[in-house]
Short mmCIF file of the C-alpha atoms (twelve columns), coordinates in Angstrom:
data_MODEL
# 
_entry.id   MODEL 
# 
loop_
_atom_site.group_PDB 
_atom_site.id 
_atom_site.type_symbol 
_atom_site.label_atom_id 
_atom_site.label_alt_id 
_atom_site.label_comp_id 
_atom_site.label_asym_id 
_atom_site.label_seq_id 
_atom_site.Cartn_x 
_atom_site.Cartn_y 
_atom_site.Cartn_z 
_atom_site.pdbx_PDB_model_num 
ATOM 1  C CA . UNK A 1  -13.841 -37.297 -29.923 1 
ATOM 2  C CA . UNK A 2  -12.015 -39.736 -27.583 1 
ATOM 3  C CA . UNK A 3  -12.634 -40.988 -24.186 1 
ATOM 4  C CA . UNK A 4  -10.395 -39.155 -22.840 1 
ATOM 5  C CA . UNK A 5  -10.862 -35.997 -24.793 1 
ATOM 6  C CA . UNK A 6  -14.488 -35.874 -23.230 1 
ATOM 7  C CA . UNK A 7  -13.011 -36.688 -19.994 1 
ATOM 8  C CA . UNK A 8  -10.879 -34.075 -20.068 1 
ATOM 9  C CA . UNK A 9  -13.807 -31.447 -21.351 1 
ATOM 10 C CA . UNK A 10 -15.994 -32.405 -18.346 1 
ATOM 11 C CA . UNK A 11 -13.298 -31.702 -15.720 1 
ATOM 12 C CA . UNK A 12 -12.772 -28.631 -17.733 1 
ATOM 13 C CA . UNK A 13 -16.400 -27.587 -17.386 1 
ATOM 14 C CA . UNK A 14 -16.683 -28.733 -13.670 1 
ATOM 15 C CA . UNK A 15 -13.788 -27.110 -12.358 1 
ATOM 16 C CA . UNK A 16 -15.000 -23.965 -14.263 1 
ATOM 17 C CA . UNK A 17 -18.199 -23.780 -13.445 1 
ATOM 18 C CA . UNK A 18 -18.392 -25.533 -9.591  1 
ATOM 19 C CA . UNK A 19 -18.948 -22.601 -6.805  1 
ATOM 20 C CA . UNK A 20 -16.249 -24.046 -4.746  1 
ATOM 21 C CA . UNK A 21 -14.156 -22.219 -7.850  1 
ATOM 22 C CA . UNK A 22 -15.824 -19.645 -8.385  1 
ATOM 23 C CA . UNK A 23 -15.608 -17.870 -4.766  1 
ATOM 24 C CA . UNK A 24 -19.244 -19.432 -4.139  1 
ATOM 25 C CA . UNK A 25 -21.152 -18.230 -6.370  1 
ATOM 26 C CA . UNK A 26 -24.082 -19.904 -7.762  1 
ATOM 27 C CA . UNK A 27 -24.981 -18.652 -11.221 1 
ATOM 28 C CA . UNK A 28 -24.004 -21.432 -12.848 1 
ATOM 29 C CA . UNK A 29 -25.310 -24.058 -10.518 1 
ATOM 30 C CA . UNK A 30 -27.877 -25.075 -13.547 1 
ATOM 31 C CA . UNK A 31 -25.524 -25.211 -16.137 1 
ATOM 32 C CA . UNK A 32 -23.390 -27.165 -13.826 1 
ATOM 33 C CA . UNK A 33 -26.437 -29.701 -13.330 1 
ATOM 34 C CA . UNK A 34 -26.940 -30.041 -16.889 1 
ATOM 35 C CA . UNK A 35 -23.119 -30.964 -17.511 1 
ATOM 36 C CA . UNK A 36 -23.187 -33.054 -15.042 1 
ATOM 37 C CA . UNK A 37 -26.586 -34.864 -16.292 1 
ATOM 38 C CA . UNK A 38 -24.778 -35.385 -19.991 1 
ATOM 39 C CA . UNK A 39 -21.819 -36.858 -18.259 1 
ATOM 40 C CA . UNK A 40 -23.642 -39.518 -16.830 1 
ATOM 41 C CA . UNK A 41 -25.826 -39.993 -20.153 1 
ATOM 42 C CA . UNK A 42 -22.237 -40.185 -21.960 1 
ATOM 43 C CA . UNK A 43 -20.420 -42.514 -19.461 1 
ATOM 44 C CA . UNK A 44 -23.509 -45.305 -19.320 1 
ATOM 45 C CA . UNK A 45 -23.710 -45.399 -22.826 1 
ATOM 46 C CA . UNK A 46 -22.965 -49.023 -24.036 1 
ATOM 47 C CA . UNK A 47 -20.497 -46.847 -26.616 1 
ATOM 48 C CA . UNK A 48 -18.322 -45.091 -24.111 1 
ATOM 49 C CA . UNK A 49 -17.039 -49.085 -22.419 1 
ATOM 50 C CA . UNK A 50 -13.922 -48.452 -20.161 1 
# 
């Protein structure tokens, strides 16, 4: 995958599972976390250089 076909997979995944989105609800709060935590684990990696 690209840079900016991750990218676009983790705004994907945010928008779809943020409760601002989803008319507050919280069920996927974890999930969300998780996404979140791989993001960050992807974007500091010395592979993924702007």
């Amino acid at each position: 995958m690209t840079k900016d076909e991750i990218r676009k997979l983790y705004k994907i995944l945010i928008k779809d599972l943020h409760p601002d989105t989803n008319d507050g609800k919280r069920d996927d709060e974890e999930r969300m976390t998780e996404v979140v935590w791989a993001w960050d684990q992807i974007r500091n990696s010395k592979r993924f250089d702007d």
